[in-house]
C-alpha beads as a LAMMPS data file, in Angstrom:
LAMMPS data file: protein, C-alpha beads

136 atoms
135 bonds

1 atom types
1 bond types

-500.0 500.0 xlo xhi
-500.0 500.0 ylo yhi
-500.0 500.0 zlo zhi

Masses

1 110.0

Atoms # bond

1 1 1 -378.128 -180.559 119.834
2 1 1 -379.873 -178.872 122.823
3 1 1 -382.348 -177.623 120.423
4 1 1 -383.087 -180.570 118.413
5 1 1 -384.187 -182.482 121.750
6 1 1 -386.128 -179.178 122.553
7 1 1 -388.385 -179.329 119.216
8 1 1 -388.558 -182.982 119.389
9 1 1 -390.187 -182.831 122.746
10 1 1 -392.598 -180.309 121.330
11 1 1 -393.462 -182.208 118.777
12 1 1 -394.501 -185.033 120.472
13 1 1 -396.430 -183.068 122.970
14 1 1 -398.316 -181.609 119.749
15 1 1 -398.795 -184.956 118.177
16 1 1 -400.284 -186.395 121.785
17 1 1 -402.719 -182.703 121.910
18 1 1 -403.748 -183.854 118.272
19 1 1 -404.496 -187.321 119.063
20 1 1 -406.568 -186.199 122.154
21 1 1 -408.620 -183.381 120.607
22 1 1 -408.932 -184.578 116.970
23 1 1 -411.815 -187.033 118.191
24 1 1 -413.340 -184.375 119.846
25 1 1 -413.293 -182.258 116.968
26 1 1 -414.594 -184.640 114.909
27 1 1 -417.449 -185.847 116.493
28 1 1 -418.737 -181.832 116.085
29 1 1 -421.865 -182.988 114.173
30 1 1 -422.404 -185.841 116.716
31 1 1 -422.033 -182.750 119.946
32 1 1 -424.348 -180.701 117.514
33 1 1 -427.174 -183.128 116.991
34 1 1 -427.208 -184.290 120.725
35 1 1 -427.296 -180.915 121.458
36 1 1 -430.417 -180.659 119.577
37 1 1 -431.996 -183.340 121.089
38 1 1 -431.175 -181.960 124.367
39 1 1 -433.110 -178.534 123.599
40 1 1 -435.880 -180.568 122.099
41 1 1 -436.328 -182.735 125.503
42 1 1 -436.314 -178.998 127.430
43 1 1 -438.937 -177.877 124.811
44 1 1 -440.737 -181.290 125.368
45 1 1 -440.534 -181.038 129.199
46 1 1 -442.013 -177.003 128.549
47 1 1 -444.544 -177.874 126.533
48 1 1 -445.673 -181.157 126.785
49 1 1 -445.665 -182.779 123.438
50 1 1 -442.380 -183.430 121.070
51 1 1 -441.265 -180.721 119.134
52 1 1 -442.289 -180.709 115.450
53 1 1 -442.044 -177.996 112.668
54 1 1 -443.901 -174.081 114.779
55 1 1 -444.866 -175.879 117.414
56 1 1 -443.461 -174.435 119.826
57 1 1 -440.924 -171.803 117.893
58 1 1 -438.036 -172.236 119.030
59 1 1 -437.886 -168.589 120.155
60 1 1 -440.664 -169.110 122.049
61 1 1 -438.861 -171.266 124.440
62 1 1 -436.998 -167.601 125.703
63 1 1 -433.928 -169.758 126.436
64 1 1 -430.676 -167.828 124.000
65 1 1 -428.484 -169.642 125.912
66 1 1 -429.303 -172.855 124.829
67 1 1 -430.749 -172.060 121.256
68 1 1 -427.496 -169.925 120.553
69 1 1 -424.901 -172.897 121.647
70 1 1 -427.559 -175.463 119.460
71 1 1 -426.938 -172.846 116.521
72 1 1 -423.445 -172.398 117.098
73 1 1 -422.123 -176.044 117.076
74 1 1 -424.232 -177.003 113.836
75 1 1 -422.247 -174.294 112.740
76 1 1 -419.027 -174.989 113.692
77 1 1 -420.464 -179.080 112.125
78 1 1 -421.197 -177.504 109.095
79 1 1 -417.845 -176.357 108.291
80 1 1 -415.798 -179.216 109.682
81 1 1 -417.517 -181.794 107.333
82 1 1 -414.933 -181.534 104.422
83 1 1 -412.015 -180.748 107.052
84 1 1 -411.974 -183.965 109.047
85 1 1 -412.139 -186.404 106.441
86 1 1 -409.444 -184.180 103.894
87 1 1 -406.869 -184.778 107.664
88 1 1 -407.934 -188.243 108.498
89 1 1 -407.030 -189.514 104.804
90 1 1 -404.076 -187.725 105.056
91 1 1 -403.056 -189.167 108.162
92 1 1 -403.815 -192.883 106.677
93 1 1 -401.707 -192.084 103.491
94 1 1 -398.787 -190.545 105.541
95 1 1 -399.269 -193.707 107.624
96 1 1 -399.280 -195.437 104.525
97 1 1 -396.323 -194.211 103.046
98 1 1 -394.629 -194.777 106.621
99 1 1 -395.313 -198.190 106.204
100 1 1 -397.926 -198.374 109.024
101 1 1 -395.405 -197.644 111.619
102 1 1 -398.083 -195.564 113.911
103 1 1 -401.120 -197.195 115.545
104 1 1 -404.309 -195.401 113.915
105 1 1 -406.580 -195.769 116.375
106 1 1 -407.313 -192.401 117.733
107 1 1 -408.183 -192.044 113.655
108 1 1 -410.309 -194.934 113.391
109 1 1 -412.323 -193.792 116.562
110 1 1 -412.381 -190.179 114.868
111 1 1 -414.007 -191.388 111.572
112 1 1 -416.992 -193.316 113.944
113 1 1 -417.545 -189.889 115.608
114 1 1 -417.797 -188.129 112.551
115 1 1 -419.715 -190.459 110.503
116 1 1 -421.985 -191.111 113.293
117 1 1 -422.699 -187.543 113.255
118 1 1 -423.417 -187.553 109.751
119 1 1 -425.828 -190.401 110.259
120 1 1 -427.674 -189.200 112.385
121 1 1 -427.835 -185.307 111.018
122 1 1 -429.001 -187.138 107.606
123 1 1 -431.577 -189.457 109.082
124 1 1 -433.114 -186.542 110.681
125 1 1 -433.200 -184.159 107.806
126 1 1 -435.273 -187.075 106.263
127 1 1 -437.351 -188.463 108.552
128 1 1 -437.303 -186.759 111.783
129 1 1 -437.382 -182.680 111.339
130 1 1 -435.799 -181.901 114.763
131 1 1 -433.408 -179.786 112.481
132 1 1 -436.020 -177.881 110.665
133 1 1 -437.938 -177.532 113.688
134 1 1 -434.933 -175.351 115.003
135 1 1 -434.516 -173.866 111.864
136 1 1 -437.910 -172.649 112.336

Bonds

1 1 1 2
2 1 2 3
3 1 3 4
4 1 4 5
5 1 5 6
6 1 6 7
7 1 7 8
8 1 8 9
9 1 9 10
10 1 10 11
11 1 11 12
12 1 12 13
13 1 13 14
14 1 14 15
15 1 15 16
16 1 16 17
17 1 17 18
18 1 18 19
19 1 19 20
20 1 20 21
21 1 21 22
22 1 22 23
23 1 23 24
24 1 24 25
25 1 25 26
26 1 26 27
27 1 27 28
28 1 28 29
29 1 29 30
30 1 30 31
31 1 31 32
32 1 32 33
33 1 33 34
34 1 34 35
35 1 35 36
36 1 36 37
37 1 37 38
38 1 38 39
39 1 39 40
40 1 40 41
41 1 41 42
42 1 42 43
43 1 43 44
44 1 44 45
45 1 45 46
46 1 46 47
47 1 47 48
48 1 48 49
49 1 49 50
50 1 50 51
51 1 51 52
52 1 52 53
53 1 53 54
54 1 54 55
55 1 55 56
56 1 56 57
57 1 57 58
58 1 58 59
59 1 59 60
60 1 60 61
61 1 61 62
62 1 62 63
63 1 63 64
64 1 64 65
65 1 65 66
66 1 66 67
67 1 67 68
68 1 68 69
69 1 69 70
70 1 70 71
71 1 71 72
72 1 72 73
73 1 73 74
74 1 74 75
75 1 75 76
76 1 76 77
77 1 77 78
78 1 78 79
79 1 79 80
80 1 80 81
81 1 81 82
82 1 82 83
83 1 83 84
84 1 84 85
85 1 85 86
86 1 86 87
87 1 87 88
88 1 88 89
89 1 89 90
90 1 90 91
91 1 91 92
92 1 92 93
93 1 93 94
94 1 94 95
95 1 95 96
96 1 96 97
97 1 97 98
98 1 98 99
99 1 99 100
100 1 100 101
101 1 101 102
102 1 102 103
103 1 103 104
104 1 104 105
105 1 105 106
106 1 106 107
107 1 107 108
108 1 108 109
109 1 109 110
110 1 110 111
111 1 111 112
112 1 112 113
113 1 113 114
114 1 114 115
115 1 115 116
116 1 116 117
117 1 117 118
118 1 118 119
119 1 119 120
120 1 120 121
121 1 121 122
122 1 122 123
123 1 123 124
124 1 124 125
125 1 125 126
126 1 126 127
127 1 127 128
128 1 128 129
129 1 129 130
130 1 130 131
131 1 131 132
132 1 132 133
133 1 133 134
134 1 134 135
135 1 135 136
């Protein structure tokens, strides 16, 4: 009995961690693209002018710091885009099955993050070049 209590208490500790860092998580290409405006303000405030595609290399702007953690959470993007929408439609068709006992907020706000991210990472790639400026 003891035990039972024990796991269920875990549980809903995990299920509370989940519902905190999932949105965090998923907003990874939002964090990655504001990161990249971030370095491209620094390289604006260095050099004068907006950043566009050589001009200035990003290497140029001798900050690894910030260019590594840029390249690093487009990364970390990249392979979370088919991860966080494969969970949040299975936690609507759990929820579903369920009978909608569970508020889905926290899942809601996580599929804004994400596509949000998306958005924006597309809209650039088309019309913007911030990300092949970095890519430089």
């Amino acid at each position: 009995m003891q035990c039972k209590v024990l796991l269920a208490n875990r549980d809903s500790s995990v299920v509370q961690l989940s519902r905190l860092l999932f949105p965090v998580v998923s907003a990874m290409p939002l964090w990655a693209y504001l990161s990249l405006v971030g370095f491209a303000l620094v390289s604006m405030g260095v050099y004068g002018h907006w950043p566009y595609y050589g001009h200035p290399d990003p290497k140029e702007l001798e900050m690894p710091f910030l260019s590594g953690m840029v390249g690093f959470l487009f990364v970390a993007a990249f392979f979370l885009l088919p991860v966080v929408p494969l969970f949040i439609g299975a936690k609507v068709f759990v929820s579903w099955k369920a009978g909608w006992k569970e508020s889905l907020g926290w899942v809601w706000a996580s599929l804004v993050l994400y596509l949000a991210g998306v958005v924006l990472v597309v809209w650039d790639i088309q019309f913007f070049g911030l990300i092949n400026w970095m890519l430089d």
